[in-house]
Backbone as CSV, one residue per row, in Angstrom:
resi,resn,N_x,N_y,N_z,CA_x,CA_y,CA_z,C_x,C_y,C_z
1,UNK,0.847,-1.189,0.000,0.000,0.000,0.000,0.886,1.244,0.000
2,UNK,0.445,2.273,-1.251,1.807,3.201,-0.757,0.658,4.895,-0.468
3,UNK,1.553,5.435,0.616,1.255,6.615,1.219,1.191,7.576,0.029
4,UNK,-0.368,8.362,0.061,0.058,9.281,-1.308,0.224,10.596,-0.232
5,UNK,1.423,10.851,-0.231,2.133,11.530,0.964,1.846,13.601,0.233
6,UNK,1.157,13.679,-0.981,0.799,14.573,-1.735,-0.512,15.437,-1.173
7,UNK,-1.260,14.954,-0.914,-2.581,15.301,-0.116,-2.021,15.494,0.986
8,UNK,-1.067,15.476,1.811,-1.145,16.091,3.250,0.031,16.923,3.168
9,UNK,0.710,17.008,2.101,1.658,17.794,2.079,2.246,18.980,0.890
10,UNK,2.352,19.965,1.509,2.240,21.416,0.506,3.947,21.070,-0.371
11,UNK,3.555,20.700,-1.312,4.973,21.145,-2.189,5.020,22.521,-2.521
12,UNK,5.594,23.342,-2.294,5.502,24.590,-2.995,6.530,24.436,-3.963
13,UNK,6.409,26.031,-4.678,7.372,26.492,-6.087,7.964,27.186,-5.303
14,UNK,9.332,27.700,-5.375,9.403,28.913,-5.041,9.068,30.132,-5.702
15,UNK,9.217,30.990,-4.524,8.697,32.395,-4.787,9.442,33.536,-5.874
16,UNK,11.205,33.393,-6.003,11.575,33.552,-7.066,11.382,33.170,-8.159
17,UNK,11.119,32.171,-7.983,10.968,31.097,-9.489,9.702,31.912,-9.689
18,UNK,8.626,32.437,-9.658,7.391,33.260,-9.901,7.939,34.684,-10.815
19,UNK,8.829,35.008,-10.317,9.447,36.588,-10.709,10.180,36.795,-12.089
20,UNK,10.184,37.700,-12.939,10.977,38.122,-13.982,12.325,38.535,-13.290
21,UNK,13.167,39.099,-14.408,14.065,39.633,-13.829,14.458,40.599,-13.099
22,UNK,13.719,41.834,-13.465,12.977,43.047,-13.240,12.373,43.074,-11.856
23,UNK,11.333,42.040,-11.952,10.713,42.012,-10.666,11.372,41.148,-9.557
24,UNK,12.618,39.999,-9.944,13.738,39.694,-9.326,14.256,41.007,-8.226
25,UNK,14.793,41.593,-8.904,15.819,43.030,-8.979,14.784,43.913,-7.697
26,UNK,13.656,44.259,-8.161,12.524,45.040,-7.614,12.771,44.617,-5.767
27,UNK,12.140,42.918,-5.916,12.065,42.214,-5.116,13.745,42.184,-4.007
28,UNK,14.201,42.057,-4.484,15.673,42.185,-3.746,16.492,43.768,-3.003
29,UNK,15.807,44.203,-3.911,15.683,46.056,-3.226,14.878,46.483,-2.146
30,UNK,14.006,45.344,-2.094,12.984,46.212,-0.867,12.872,45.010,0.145
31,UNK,13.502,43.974,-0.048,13.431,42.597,1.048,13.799,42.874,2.412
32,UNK,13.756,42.295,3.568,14.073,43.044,4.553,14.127,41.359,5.372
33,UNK,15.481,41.094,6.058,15.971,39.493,5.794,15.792,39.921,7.695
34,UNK,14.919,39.230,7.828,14.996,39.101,9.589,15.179,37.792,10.269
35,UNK,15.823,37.611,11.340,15.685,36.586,12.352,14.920,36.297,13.648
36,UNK,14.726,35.248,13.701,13.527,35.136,15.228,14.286,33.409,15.745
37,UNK,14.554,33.831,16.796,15.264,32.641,17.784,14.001,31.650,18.172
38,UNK,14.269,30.420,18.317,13.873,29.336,18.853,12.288,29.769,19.998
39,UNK,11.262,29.458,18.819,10.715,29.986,19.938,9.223,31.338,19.956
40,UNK,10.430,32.332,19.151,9.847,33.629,19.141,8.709,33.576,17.969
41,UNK,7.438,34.707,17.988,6.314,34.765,17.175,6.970,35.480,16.088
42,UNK,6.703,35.377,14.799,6.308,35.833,13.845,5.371,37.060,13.442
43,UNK,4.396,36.329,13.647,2.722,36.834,14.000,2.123,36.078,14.619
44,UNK,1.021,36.888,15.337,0.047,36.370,15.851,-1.399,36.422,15.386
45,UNK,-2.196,35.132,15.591,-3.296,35.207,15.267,-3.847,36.417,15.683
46,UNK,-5.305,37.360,14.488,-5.880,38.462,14.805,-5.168,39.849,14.386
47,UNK,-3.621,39.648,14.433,-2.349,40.810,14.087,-3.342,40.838,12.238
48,UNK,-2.937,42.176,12.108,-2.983,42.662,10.444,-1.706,42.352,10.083
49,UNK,-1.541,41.903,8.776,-0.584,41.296,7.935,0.131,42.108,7.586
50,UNK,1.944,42.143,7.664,2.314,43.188,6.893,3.084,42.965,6.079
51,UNK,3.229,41.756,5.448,4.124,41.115,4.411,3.860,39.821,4.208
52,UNK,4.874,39.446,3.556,5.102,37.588,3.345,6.593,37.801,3.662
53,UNK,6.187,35.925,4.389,7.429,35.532,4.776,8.226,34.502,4.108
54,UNK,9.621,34.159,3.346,10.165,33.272,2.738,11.287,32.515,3.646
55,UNK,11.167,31.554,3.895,12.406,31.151,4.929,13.523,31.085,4.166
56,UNK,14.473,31.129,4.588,16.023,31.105,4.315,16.764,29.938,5.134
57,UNK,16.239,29.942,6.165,16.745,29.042,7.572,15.773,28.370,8.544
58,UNK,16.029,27.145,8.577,14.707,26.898,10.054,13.522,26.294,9.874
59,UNK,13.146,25.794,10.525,11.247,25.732,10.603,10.425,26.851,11.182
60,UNK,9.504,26.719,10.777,7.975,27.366,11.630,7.075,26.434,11.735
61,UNK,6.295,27.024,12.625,4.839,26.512,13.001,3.786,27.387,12.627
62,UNK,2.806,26.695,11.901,1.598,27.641,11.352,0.590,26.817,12.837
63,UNK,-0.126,27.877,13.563,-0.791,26.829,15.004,-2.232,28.010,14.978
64,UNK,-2.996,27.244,15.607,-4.123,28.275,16.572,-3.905,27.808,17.783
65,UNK,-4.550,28.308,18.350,-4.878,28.401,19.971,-6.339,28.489,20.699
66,UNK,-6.911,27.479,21.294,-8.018,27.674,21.665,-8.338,28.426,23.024
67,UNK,-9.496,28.281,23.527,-10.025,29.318,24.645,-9.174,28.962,26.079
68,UNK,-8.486,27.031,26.284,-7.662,27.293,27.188,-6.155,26.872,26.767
69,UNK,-5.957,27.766,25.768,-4.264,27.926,25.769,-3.240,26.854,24.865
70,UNK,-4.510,26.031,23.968,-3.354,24.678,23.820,-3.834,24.890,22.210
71,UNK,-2.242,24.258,21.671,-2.003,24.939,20.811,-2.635,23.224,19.551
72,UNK,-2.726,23.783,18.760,-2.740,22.667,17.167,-2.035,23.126,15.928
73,UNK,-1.063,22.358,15.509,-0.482,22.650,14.543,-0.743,22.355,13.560
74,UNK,-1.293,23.239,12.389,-1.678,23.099,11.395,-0.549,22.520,10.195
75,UNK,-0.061,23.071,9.863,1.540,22.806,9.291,2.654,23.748,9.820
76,UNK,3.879,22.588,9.126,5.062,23.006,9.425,5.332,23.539,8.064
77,UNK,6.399,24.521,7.748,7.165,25.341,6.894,8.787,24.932,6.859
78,UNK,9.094,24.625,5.919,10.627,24.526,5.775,11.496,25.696,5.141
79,UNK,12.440,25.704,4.546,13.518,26.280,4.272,12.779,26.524,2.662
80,UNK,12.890,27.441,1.634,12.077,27.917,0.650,10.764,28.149,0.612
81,UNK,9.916,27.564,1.095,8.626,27.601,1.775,8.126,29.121,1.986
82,UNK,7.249,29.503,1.759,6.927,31.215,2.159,5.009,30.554,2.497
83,UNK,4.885,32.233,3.548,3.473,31.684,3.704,3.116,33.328,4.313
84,UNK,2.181,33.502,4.658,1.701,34.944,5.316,1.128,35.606,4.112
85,UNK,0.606,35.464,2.903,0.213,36.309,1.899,-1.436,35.947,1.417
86,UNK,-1.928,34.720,2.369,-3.668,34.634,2.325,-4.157,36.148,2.713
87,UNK,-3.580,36.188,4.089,-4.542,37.461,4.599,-4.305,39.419,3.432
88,UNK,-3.216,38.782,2.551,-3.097,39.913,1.921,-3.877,39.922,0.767
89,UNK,-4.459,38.638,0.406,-5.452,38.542,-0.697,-6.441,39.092,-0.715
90,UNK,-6.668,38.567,1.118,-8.575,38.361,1.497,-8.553,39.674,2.089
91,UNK,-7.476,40.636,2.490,-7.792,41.872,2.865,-8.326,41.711,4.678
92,UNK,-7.530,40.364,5.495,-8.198,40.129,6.315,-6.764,40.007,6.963
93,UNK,-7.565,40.077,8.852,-6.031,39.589,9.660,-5.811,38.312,9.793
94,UNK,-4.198,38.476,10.020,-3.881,36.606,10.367,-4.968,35.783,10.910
95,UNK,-5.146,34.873,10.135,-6.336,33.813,11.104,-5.299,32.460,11.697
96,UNK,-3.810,32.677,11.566,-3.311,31.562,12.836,-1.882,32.369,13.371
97,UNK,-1.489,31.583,14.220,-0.110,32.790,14.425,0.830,31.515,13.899
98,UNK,2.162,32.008,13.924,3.309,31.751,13.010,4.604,31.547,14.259
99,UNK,5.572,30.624,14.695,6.366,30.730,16.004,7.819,29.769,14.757
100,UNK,8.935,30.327,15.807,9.885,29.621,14.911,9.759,28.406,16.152
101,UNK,10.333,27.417,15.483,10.375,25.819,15.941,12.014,25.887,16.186
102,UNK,12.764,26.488,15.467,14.412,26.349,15.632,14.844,28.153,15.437
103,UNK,15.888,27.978,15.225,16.592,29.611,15.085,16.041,29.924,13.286
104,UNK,15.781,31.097,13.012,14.915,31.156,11.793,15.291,32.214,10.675
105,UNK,15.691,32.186,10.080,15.955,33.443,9.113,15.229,33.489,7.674
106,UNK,14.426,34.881,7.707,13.161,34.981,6.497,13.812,36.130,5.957
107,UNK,13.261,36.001,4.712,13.474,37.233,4.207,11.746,37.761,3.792
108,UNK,11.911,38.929,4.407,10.019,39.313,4.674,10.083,40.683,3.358
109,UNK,9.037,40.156,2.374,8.473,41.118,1.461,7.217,42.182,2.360
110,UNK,7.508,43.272,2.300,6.539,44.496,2.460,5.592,44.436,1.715
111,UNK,4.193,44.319,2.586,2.591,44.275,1.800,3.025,45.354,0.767
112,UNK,3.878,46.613,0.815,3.153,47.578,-0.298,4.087,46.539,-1.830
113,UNK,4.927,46.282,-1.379,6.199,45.420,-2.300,4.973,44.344,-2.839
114,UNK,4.648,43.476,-2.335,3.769,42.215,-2.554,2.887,42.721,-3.373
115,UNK,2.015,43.742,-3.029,0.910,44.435,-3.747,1.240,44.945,-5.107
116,UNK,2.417,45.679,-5.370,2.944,46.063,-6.332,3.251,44.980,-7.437
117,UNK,3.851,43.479,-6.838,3.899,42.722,-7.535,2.918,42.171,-8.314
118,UNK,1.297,41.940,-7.316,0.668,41.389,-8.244,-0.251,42.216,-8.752
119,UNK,0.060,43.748,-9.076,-0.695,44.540,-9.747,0.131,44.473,-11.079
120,UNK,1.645,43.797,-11.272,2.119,44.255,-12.265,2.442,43.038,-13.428
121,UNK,1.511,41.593,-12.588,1.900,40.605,-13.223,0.785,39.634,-12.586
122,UNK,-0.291,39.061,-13.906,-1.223,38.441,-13.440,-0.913,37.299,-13.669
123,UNK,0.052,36.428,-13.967,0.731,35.202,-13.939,1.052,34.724,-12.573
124,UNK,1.630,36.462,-11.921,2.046,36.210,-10.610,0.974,35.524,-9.778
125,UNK,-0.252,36.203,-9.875,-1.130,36.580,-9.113,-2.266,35.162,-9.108
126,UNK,-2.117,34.526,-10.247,-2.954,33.359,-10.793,-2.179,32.449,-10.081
127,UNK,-0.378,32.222,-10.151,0.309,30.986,-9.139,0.236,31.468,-8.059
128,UNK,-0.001,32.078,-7.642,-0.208,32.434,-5.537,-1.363,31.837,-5.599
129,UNK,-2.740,32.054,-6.529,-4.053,31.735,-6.543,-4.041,30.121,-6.412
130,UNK,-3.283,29.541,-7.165,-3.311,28.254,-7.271,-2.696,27.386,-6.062
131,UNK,-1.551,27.770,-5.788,-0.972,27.396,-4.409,-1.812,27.595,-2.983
132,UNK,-2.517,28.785,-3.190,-2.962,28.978,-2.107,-4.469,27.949,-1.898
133,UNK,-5.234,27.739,-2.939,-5.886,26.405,-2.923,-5.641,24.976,-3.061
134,UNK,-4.285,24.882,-3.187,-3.201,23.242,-3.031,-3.326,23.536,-1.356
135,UNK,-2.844,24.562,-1.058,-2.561,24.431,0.803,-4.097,24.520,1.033
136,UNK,-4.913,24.839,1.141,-6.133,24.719,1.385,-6.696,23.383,1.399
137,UNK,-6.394,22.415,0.305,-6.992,21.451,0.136,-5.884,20.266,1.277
138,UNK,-4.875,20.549,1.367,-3.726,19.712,2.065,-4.452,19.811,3.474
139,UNK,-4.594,21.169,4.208,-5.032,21.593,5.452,-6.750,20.581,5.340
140,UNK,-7.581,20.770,4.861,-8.992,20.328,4.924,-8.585,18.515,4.792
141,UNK,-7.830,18.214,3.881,-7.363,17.109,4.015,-6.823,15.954,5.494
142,UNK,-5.851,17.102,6.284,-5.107,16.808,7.604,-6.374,16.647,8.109
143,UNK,-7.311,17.790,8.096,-8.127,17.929,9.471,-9.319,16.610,9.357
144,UNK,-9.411,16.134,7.890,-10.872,15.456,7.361,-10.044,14.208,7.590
145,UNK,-9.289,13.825,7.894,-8.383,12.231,7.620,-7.954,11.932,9.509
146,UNK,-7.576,13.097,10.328,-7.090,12.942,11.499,-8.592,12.883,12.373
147,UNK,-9.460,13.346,11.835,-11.100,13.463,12.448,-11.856,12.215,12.540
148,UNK,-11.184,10.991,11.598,-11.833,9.704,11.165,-10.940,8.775,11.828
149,UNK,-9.770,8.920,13.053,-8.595,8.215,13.265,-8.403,8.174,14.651
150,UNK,-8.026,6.845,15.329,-7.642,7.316,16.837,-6.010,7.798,16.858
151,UNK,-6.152,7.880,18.045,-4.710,8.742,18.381,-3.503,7.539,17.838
152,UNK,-3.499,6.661,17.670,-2.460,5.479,17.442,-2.137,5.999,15.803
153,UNK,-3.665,6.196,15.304,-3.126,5.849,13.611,-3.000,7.104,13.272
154,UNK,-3.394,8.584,14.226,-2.972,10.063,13.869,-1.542,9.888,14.008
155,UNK,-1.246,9.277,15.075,0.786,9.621,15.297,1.310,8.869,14.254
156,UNK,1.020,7.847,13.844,1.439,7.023,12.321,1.934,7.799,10.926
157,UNK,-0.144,8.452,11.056,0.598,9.392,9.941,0.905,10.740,10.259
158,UNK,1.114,11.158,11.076,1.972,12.799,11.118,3.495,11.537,11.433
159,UNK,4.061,10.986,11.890,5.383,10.756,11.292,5.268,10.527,9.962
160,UNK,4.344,10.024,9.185,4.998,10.124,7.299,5.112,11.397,7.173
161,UNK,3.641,12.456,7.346,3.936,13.606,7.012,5.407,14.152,6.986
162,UNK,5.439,14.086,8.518,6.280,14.856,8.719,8.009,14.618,8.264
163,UNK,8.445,12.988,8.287,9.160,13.114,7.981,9.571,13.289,5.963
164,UNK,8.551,13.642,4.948,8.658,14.301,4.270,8.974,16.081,4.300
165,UNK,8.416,16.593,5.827,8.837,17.755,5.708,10.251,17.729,5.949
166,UNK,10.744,16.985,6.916,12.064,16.717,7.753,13.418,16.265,6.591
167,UNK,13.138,15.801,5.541,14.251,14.843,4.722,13.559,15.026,3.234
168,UNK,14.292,15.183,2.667,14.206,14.933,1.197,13.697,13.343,0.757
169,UNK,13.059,13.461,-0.376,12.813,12.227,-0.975,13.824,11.337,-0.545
170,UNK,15.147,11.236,-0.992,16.151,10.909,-1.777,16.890,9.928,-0.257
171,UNK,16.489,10.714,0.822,17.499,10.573,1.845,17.164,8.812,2.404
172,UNK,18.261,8.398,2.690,18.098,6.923,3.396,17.818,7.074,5.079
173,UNK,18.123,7.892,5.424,17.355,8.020,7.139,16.385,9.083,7.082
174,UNK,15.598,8.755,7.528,14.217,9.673,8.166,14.380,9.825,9.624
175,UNK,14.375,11.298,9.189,14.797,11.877,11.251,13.578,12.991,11.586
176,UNK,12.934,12.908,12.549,12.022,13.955,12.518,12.624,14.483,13.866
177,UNK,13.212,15.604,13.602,13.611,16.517,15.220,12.752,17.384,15.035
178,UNK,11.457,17.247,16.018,10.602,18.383,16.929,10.513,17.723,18.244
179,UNK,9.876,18.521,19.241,10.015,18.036,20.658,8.840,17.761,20.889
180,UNK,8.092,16.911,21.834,7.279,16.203,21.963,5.745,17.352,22.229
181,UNK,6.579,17.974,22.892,4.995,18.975,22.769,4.409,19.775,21.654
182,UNK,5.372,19.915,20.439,4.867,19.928,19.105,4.312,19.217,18.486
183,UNK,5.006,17.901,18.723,5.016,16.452,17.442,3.172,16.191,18.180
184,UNK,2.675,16.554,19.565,1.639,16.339,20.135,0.533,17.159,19.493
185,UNK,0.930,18.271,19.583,0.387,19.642,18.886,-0.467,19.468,17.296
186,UNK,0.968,18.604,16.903,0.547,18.643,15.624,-0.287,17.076,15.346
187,UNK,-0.290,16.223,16.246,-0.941,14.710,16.218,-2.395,15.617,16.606
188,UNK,-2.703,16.331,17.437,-4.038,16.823,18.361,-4.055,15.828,19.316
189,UNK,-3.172,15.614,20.081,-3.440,14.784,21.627,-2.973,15.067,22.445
190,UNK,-2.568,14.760,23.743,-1.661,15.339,25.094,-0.744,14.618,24.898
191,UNK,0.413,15.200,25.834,1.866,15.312,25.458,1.557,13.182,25.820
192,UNK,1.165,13.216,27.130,1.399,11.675,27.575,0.588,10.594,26.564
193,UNK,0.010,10.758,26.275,-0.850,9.792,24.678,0.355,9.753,23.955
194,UNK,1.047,10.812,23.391,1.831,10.845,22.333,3.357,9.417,22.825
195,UNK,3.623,10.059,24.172,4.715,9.157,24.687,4.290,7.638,24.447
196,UNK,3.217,7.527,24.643,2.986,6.071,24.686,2.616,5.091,23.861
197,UNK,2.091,5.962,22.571,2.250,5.663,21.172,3.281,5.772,20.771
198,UNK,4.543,6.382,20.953,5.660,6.363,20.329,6.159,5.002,20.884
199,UNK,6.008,4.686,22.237,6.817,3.717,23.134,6.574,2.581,22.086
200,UNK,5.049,2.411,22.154,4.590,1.199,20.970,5.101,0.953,19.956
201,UNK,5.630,1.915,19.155,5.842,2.127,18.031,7.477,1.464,18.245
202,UNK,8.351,1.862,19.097,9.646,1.614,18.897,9.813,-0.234,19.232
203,UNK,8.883,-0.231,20.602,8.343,-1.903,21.067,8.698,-2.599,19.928
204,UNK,8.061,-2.235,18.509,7.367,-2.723,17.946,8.189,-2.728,16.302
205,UNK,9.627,-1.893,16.739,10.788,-2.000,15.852,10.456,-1.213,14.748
206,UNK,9.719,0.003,14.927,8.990,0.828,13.335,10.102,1.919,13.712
207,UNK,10.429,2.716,14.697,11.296,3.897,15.276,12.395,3.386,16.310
208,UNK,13.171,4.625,16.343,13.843,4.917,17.414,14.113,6.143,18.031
209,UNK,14.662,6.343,18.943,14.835,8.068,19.435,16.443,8.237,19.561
210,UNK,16.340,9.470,19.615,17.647,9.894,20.237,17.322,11.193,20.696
211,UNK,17.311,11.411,21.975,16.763,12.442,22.494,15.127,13.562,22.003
212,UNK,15.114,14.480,21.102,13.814,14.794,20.614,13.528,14.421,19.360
213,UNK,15.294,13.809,18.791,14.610,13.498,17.421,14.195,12.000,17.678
214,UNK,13.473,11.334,16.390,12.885,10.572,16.159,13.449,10.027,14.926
215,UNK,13.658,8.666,14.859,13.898,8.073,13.587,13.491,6.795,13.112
216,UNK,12.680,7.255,11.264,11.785,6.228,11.483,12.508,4.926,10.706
217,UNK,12.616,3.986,10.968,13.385,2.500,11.081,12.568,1.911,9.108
218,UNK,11.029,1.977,9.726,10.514,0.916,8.487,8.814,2.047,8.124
219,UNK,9.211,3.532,7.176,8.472,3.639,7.345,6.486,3.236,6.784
220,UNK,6.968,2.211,5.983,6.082,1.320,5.137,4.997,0.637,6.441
221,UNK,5.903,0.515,7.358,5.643,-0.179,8.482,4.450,0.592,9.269
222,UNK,4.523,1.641,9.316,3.500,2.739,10.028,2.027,2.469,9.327
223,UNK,2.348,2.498,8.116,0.822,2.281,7.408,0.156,0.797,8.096
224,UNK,0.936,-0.105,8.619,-0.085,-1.095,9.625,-1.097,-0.856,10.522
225,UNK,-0.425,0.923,10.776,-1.264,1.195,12.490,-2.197,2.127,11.559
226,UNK,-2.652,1.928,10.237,-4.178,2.627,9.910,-4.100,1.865,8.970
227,UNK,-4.959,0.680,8.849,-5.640,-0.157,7.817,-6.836,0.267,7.174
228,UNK,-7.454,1.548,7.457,-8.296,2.165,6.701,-8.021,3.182,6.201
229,UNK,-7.116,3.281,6.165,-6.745,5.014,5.492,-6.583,4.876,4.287
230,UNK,-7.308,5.604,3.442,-7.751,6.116,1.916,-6.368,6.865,1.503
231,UNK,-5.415,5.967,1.048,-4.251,6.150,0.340,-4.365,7.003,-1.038
């Protein structure tokens, strides 16, 4: 049975690769390359938008937060990856907040910069359109597939997910380093559920650990712990 690992996960283009040369050039004149340590917000849900963000370095967390404090992770962001430019479409504020997961370096386009771009290029403006309904359908996907699953076969598949975000196709080890109150975050369960599904999991010769990372041994093997999942 093979994981169509496509539906839960955003391939993007990059964001240069979108640009002429011109608007290359444009784009590189007005960029403004910031860092945020282990940890620190981005944005926060409700904040007005004042750019897009392109990573250079690091992960993020795209999360909400409910009424007592606990967080769900919607997706993770890697290194080329950009995200923050829905609410500049819809003319609306952030609807999740944004935290770095490791030490982080973006290079952040200025809403008036962004705006300028896709007033001056409707090619531009049609691939943001299109991407931004690939992540739409990935997100409705996570939430419509983890809603039909107990906590055993959610932690199953957020390790495939994830370790596609974590490793390239190509790579012969799969390592997922986040720390358990994320990897929880992003399963939707408490930190102690998560421990004890992992315990199973290693019992059971599919993983191993080494401190927060995680490494997955056989990951063909995971698809055992959801025999109904619509591949």
């Amino acid at each position: 049975m093979k994981f169509n690992i496509e539906k839960y996960y955003l391939r993007s283009f990059s964001f240069h690769d979108l640009l002429g040369p011109q608007e290359r050039k444009f784009v590189a004149e007005n960029l403004v390359v910031k860092e945020y340590k282990k940890g620190q917000l981005l944005f926060k849900e409700g904040n007005l938008s004042k750019g897009i963000y392109i990573i250079k370095k690091g992960k993020v967390k795209m999360y909400k937060t409910d009424e007592e404090g606990r967080e769900y992770i919607l997706y993770i962001y890697k290194k080329e990856e950009y995200f923050g430019y829905r609410p500049l479409l819809g003319d609306e504020p952030h609807p999740v907040s944004v935290a770095a997961l490791d030490n982080v370096a973006v290079s952040f386009i200025p809403k008036e910069v962004f705006i300028t771009l896709l007033e001056s290029s409707e090619a531009i403006a049609r691939k943001l359109l299109i991407n931004l309904a690939k992540e739409f359908s990935v997100l409705i996907n996570k939430m419509t597939v983890f809603s039909q699953h107990s906590v055993k076969e959610r932690v199953a598949i957020s390790l495939l997910i994830l370790s596609r975000v974590y490793n390239p196709p190509e790579s012969k080890e799969q390592v997922i380093s986040l720390n358990r109150e994320d990897l929880a975050a992003f399963v939707g369960t408490a930190k102690e559920s998560l421990v004890r599904m992992l315990r199973i999991f290693k019992d059971d010769g599919v993983i191993y650990t080494k401190g927060s990372k995680i490494v997955i041994i056989k990951p063909n093997a995971l698809l055992n712990y959801v025999p109904n999942l619509l591949v």
